[in-house]
LUMZAVO-181210 format. One record per residue (C-alpha): x, y, z; residue number from 1. Coordinates in steps of 0.02 Angstrom, whole numbers, padded with zeros to 5 digits. Example, Ala and Ser with C-alpha at 12.3 -4.5 7.8 and 13.67 -1.06 7.14 Angstrom:
<nodes>
      xx      yy      zz   nr
   00615  -00225   00390    1
   00684  -00053   00357    2
</nodes>
This chain:
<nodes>
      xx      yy      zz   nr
  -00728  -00056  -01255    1
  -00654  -00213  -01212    2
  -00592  -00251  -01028    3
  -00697  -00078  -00970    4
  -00870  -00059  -00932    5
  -00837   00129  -00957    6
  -00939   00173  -00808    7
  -00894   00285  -00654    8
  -00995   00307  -00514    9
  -01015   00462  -00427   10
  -01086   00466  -00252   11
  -01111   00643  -00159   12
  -01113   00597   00039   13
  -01174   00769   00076   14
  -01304   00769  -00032   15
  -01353   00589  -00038   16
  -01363   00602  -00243   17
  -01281   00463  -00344   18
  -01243   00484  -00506   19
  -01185   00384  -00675   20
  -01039   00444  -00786   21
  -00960   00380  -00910   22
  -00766   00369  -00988   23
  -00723   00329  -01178   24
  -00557   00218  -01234   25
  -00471   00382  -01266   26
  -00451   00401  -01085   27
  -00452   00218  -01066   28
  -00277   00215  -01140   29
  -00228   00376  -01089   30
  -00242   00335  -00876   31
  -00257   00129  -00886   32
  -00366   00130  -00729   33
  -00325   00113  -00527   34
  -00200   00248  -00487   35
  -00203   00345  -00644   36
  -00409   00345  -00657   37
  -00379   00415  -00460   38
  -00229   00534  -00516   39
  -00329   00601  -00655   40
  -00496   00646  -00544   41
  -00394   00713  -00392   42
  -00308   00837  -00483   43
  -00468   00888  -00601   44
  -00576   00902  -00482   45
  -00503   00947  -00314   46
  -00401   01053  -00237   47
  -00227   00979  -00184   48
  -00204   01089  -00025   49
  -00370   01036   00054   50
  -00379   00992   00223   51
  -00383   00780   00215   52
  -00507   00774   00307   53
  -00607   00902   00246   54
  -00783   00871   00143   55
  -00702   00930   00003   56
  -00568   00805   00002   57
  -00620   00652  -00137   58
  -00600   00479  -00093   59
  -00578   00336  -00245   60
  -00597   00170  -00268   61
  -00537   00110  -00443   62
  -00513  -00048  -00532   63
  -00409  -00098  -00666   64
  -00446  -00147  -00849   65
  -00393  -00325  -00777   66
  -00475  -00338  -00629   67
  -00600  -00459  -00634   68
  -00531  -00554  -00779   69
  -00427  -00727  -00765   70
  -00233  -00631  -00780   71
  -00160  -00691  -00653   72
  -00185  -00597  -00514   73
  -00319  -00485  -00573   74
  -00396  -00470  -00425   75
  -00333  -00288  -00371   76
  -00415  -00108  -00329   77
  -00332   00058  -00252   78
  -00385   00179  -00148   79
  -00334   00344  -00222   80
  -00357   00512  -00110   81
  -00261   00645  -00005   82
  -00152   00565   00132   83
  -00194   00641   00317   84
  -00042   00561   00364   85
   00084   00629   00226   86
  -00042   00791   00175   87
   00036   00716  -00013   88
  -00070   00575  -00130   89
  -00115   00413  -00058   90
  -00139   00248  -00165   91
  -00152   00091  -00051   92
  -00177  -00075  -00157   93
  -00279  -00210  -00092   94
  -00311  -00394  -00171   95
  -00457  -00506  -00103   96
  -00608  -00514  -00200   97
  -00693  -00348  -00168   98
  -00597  -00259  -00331   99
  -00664  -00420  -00452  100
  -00853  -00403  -00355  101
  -00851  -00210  -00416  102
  -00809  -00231  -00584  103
  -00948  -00405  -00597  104
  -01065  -00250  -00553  105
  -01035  -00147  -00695  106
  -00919  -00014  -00620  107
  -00724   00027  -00646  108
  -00722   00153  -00498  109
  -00817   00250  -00370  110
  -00791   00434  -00321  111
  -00858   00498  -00145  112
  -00888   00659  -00115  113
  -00930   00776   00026  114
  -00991   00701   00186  115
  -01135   00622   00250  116
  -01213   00678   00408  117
  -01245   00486   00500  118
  -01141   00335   00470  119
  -01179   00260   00293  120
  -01136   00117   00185  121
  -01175   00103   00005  122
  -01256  -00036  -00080  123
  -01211  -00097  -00253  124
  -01306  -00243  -00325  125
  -01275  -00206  -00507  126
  -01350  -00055  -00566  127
  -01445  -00059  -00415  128
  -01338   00084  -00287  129
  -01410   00188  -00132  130
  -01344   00244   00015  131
  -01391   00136   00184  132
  -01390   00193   00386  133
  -01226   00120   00454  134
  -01279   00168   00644  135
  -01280  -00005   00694  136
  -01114  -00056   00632  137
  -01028   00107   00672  138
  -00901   00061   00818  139
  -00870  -00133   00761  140
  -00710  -00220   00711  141
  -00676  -00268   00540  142
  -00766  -00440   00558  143
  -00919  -00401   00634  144
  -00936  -00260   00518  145
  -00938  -00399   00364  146
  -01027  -00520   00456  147
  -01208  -00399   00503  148
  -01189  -00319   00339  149
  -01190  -00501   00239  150
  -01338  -00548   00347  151
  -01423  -00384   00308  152
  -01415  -00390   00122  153
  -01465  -00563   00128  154
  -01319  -00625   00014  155
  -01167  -00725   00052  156
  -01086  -00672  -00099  157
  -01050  -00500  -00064  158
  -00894  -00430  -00069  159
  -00862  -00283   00073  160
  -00742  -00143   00092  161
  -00745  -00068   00258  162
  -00657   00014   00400  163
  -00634  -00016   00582  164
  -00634   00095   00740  165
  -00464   00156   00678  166
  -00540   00248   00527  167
  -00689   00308   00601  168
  -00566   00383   00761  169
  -00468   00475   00614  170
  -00318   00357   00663  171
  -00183   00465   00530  172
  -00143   00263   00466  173
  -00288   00182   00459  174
  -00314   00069   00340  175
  -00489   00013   00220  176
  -00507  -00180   00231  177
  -00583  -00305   00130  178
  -00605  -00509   00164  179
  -00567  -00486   00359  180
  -00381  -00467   00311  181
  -00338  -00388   00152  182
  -00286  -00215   00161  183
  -00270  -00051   00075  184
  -00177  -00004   00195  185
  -00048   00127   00174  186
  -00075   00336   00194  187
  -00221   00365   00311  188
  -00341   00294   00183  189
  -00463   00223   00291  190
  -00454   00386   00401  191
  -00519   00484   00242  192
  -00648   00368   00237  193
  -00720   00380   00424  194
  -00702   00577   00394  195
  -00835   00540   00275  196
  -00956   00449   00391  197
  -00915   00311   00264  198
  -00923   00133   00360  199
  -00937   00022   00223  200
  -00973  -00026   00023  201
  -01063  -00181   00011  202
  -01060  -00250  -00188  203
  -01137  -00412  -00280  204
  -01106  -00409  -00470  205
  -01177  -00520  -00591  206
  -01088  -00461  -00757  207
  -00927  -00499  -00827  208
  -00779  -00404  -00918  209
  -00777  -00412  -01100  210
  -00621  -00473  -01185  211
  -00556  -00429  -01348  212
  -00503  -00608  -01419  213
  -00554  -00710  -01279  214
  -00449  -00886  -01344  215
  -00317  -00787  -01395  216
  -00320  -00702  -01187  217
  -00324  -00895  -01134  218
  -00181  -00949  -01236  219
  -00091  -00786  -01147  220
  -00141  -00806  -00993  221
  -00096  -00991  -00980  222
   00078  -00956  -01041  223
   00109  -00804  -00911  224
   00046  -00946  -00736  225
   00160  -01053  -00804  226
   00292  -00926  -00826  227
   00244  -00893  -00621  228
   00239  -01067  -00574  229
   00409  -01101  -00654  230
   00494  -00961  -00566  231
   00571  -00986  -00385  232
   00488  -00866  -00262  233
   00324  -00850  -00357  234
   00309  -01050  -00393  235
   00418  -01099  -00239  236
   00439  -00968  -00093  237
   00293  -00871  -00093  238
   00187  -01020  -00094  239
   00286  -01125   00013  240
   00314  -00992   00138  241
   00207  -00834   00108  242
   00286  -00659   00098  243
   00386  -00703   00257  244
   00507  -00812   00158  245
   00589  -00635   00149  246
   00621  -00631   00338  247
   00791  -00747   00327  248
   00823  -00671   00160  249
   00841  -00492   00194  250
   00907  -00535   00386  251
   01072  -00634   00327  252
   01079  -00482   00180  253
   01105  -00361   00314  254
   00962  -00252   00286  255
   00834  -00291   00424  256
   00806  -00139   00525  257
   00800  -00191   00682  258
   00745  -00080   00861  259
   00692   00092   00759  260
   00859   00033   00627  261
   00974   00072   00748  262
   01018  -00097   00675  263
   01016  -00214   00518  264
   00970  -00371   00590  265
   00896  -00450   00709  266
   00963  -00591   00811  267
   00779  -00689   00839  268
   00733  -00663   00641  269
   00729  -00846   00626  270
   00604  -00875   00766  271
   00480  -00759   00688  272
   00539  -00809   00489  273
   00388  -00893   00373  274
   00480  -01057   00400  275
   00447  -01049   00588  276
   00274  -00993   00553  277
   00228  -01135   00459  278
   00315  -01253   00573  279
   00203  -01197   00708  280
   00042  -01112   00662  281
   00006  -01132   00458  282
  -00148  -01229   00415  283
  -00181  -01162   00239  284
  -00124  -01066   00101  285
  -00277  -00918   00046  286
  -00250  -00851  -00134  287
  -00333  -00696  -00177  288
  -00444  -00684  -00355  289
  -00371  -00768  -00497  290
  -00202  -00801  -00394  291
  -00081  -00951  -00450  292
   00016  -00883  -00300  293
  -00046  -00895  -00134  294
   00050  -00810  -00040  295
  -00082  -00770   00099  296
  -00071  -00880   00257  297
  -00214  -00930   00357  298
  -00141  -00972   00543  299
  -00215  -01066   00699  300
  -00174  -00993   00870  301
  -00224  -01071   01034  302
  -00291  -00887   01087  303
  -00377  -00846   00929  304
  -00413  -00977   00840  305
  -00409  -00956   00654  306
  -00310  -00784   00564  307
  -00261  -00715   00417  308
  -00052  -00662   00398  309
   00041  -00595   00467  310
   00144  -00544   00278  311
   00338  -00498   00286  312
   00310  -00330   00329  313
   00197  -00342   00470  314
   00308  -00478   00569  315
   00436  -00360   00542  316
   00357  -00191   00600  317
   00256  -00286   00755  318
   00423  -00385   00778  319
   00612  -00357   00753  320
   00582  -00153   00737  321
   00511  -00135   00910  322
   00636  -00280   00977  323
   00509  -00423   00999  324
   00530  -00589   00972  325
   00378  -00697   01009  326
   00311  -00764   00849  327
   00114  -00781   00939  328
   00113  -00627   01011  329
   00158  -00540   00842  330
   00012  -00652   00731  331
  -00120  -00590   00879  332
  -00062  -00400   00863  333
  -00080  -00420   00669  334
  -00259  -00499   00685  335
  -00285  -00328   00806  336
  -00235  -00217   00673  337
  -00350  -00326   00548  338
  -00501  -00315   00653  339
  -00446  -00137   00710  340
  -00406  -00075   00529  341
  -00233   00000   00546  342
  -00113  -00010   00422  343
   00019  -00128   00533  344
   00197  -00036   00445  345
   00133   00132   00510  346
   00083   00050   00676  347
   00257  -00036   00710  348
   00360   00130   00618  349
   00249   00237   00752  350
   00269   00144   00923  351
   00448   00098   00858  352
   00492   00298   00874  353
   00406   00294   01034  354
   00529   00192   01102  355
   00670   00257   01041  356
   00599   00428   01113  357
   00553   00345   01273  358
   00718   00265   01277  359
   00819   00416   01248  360
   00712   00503   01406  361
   00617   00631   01279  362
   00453   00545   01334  363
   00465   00528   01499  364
   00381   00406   01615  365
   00246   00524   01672  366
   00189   00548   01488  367
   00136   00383   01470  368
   00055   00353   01675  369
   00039   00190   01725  370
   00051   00112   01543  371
   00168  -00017   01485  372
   00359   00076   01484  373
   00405   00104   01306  374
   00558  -00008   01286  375
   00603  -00120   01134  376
   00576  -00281   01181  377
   00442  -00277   01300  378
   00300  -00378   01188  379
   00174  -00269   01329  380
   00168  -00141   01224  381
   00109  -00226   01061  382
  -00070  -00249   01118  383
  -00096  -00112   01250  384
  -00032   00016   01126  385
  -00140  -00051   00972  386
  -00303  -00038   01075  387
  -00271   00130   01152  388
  -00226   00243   00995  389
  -00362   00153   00904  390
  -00484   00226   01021  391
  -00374   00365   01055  392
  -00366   00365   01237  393
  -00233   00416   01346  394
  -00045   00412   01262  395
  -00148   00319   01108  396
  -00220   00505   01045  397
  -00037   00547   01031  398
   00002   00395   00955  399
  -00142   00391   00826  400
  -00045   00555   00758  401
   00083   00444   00684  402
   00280   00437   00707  403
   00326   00608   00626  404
   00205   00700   00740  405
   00242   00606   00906  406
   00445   00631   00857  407
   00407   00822   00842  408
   00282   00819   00995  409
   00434   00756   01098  410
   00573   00859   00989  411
   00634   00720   00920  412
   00605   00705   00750  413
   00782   00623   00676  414
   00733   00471   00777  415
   00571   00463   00647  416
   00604   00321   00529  417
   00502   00392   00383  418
   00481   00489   00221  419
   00359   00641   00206  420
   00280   00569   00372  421
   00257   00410   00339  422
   00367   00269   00406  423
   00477   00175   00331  424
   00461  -00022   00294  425
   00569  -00169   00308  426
   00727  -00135   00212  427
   00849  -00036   00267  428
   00930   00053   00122  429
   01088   00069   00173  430
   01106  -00112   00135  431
   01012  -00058  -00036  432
   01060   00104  -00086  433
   00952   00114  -00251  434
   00786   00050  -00135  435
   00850   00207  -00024  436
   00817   00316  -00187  437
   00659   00233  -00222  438
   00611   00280  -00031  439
   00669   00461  -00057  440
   00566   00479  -00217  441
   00407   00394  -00199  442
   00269   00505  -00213  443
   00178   00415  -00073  444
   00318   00433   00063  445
   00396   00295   00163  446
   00362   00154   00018  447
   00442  -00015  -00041  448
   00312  -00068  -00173  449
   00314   00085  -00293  450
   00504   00029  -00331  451
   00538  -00125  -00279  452
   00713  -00121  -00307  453
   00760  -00270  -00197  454
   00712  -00365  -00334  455
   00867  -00331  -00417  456
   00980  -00279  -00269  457
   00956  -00435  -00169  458
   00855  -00549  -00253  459
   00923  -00524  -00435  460
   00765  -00493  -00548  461
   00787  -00455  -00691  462
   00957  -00478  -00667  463
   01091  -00444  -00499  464
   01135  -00271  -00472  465
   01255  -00228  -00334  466
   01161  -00156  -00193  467
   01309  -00012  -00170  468
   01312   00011  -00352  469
   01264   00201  -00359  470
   01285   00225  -00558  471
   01153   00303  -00707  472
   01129   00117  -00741  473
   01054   00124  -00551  474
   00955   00257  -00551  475
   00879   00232  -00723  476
   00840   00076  -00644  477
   00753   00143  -00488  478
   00640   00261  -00620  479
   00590   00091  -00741  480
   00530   00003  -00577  481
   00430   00144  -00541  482
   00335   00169  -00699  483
   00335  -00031  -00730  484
   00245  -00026  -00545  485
   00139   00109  -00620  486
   00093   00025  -00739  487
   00072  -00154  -00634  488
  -00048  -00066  -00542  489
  -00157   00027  -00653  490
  -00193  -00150  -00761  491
  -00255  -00220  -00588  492
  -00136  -00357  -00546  493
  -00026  -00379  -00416  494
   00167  -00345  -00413  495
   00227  -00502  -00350  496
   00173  -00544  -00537  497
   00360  -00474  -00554  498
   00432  -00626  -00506  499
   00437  -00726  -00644  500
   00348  -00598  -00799  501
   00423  -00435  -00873  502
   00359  -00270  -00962  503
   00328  -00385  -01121  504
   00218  -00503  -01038  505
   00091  -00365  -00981  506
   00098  -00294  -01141  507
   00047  -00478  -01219  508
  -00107  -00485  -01071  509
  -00164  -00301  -01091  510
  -00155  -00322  -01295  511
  -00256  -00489  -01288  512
  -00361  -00413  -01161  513
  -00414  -00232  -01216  514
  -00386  -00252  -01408  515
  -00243  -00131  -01424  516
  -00087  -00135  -01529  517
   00023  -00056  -01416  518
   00212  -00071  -01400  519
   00294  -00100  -01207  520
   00368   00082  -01214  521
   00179   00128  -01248  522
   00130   00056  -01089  523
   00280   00111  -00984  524
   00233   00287  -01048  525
   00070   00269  -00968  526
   00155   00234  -00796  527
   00266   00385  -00829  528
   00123   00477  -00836  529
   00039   00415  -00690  530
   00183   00441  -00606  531
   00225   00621  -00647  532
   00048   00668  -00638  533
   00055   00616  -00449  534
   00217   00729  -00415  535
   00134   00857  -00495  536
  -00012   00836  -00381  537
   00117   00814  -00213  538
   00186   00986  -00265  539
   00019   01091  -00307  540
   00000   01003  -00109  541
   00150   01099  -00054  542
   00297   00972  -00090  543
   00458   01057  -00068  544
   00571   00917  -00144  545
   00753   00997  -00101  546
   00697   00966   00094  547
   00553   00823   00091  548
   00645   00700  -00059  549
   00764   00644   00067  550
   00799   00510   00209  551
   00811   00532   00410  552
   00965   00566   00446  553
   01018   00404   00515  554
   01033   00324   00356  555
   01113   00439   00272  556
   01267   00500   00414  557
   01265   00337   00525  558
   01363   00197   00470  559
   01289   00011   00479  560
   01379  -00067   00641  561
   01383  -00234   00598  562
   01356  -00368   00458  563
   01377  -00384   00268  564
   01332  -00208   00264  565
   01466  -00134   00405  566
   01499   00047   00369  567
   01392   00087   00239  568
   01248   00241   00234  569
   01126   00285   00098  570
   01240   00406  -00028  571
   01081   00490  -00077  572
   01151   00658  -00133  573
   01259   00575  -00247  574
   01099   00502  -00342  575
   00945   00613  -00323  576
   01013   00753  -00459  577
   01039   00610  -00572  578
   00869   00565  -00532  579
   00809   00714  -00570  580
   00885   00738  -00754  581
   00846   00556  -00793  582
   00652   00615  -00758  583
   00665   00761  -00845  584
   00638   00860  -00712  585
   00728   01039  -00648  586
   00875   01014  -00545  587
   00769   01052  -00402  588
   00633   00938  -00428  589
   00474   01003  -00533  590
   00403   00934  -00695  591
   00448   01056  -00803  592
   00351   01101  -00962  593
   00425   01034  -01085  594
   00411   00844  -00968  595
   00204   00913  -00942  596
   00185   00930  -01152  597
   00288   00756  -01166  598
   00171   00675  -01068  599
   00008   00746  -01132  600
  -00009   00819  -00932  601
  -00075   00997  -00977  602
  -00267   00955  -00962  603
  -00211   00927  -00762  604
  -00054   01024  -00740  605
</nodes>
């Protein structure tokens, strides 16, 4: 097998037994890798209605078949287990170098099991795997964490996935880290992981992944970076300006949810945009594996010296959704959520309903004691808030619940900004009506990544679609970005990859790559099934889609105020049965059959 190493380790936490297995190209071509390797063992092996946090509940790190190779951006693993925060499937993506360092050491994916009894870490130096004590790290941030455990092994080359206080407090959003700021950060997978007594896996690999036509991959490759480097936000913006080159983009759209998106923009977004950041606190640009992007940002702050970020999404949830303003104070809360290990959407989205709450007099002042008042705008909150549900003390405990639960604590919950519990990022759809779809449908929740449709509803790729356009030609679009993303994800690379290459050019890399002769509708039927098997897995969890496929309330009855997008709401109900019979699916939401036999499903159905 070419671009595989066919090799899965198992690890038993309970039992301290590790074990090798391996996978032929049959399922190779079948699953991909990342999220459908993770898809594929979750719903073989385990029980979808386990407790999250429950021993029984399997935790999986999985690479792609071009991770570790020179595509550009192969560079990417997942995270693939039951969501504590959503009580659905969770698949956070992370770049760095850990997911490249795993497959040098022979392995396309680890699955924990059960629970170990003291902190732990595992050890991976090739075929070389045991479990370590993590006693001494247990407690740390992020950064010290990587730092002793470098030392320890003796090797400066290791690459380290690990979590901070958040996930070993069961924070409902933490997040696993990797390189001090990379995050898979999105569902409570880090949480899963300090359930486990898991602190860290510390890998060193010395192999590499075998290609199929190695000149002919070159040739490929070479064409598909300059394809990227041509293109104007992944050879120009991103680069230029990092993810926050979206901040003034999506502000002047009209879709910037601003103060818990009561509104749709924000009226400091261009003190906090990636142009002001580099103005004032850029010093380098940080690529990832194999990246002829480079988006990441590495900033200088008086305070803190050197940091990683903050991305697009984080200014936004630390910023304009709880009101605040000050670029500095924003990069230090983001370098506390780093070090901390919280996923920073989830952190905003959950303090952001606290405020609205707080605001509205459903928490009341004696709630939250002497602590900071809960009002947007007060930049107080950001890193007194952050440090007290990470530890869980005080209102924090509440707080480390997530939005949905503190909105229902306080009887509250249509001022939750979230889907299936998990909050929402930094579009607001009623400025993006087929995004709002994507939102309503993603089988992780509250999600912009698994459809990305402001590609072509603001940013026209592949081409401009009207952002109030609610037509088939739409929808159908909403359900090719998410199989494309599917698909994106399961070859290891990353989706900003998107800007600038389309279905046929990951065909041409995964062809090259892996030695296969398949068509683009071949591969998009791979992310099909990826993505049906995880909606299959959401409902054996307990997914009623007529209720939980939907949007708060706010965006679908309350009218924008102001802006390009003045009156408008989300006209879900318009779309989602259309959604549904594009899929295949019954009019109220299952995989039917017929859709299961289609996709070859009924081994895990």
């Amino acid at each position: 097998m070419f671009g595989y190493h066919g090799k899965i380790l198992r690890v038993n936490l309970t039992t301290g037994k590790i074990s090798e297995e391996k996978f032929d190209e049959k399922f190779a071509q079948k699953w991909l890798g990342t999220r459908g390797f993770g898809v594929y063992f979750l719903l073989k092996e385990m029980d979808p209605t386990v407790d999250p946090f429950s021993p029984e509940n399997k935790l999986i790190f999985a690479t792609g078949p071009l991770t570790g190779t020179t595509a550009p951006t192969g560079g990417r693993y997942m995270v693939i287990t039951k969501s504590p925060l959503t009580g659905y499937i969770a698949m956070a993506n992370s770049g760095g170098f850990f997911g490249a360092e795993l497959k040098f050491a022979g392995w396309d994916a680890i699955i924990f099991e059960g629970k170990a009894d003291h902190p732990v870490y595992l050890y991976i130096n090739d075929d070389q795997v045991e479990l370590r004590d993590a006693s001494h790290v247990w407690g740390k941030v992020v950064s010290e964490t990587e730092k002793i455990l470098t030392e320890e092994v003796g090797d400066k080359r290791v690459q380290i996935a690990s979590i901070g206080p958040a996930g070993e407090n069961l924070v409902r959003f933490a997040a696993v880290m990797n390189n001090g700021h990379r995050a898979a950060g999105r569902g409570g997978v880090g949480a899963v992981m300090g359930s486990k007594n898991l602190k860290a896996i510390v890998v060193r690999g010395h192999k590499r992944v075998e290609i199929a036509d190695r000149q002919k991959f070159t040739s490929v490759v070479k064409e598909k970076i300059e394809k990227l480097k041509k293109d104007p936000v992944a050879g120009g913006g991103l680069p230029t300006y990092g993810t926050a080159v979206l901040v003034n983009i999506i502000n002047s759209n009209g879709l910037y949810p601003t103060r818990n998106f009561q509104d749709s923009q924000f009226e400091y977004a261009e003190e906090q945009s990636g142009e002001a950041m580099r103005a004032k606190y850029l010093v380098r640009n940080k690529p990832c594996f194999a990246c002829p992007i480079g988006c990441g940002r590495v900033n200088v702050l008086p305070t803190l010296g050197e940091t990683e970020g903050p991305e697009y999404e984080s200014i936004w949830a630390l910023g304009a959704h709880l009101g605040i303003n000050d670029l500095a104070s924003i990069i230090e809360a983001n370098h506390l959520c780093d070090e901390y290990g919280l996923d920073t959407i989830s952190t905003g989205g959950t303090l952001a309903t606290a405020m609205e709450l707080y605001e509205r007099g459903l928490i009341k002042p004696e709630d939250i004691g002497d602590a900071p008042p809960l009002r947007f705008g007060n930049t107080e909150v950001l890193h007194y808030y952050i440090e007290k549900l990470t530890f869980r003390k005080g209102f924090g405990d509440i707080l480390a619940e997530g939005g949905y639960r503190v909105a229902e604590k306080f009887n509250g919950v249509e001022y939750f900004m979230g889907v299936k519990k998990q909050e929402l990022p930094a579009y607001d759809p009623r400025g993006a009506e087929g995004h709002g779809l994507g939102y309503a449908t993603n089988n992780r929740g509250g999600c912009h990544i698994k459809q990305y449709m402001i590609s072509p509803e603001i940013l026209g790729y592949p081409y401009k679609m009207d952002p109030h356009d609610i037509s088939d030609e739409k929808v159908k679009m909403v359900i090719l970005f998410q199989d494309l993303t599917a698909l994106i994800d399961a070859a290891g690379l990353c989706l900003f990859t998107t800007f600038g290459l389309g279905a046929d050019d990951y065909r041409d890399m995964l062809n090259a790559a892996l030695g296969w002769d398949f068509t683009t509708e071949e591969y998009l039927k791979i992310g099909e099934r990826i993505w049906n098997a995880e909606r299959l897995f959401n409902l054996k969890a307990g997914l009623d889609p007529l209720k939980e496929d939907t949007l708060p309330k706010r965006l679908l009855e309350e009218p924008v105020k102001q802006g390009p997008n003045k009156g408008h709401v989300v006209r879900l109900k318009e779309m989602l049965p259309r959604y549904y019979a594009l899929r295949g699916w019954t009019e109220d939401g299952k995989v039917p059959e017929e859709k299961i036999k289609e996709l070859g499903l009924e081994e895990v159905a």
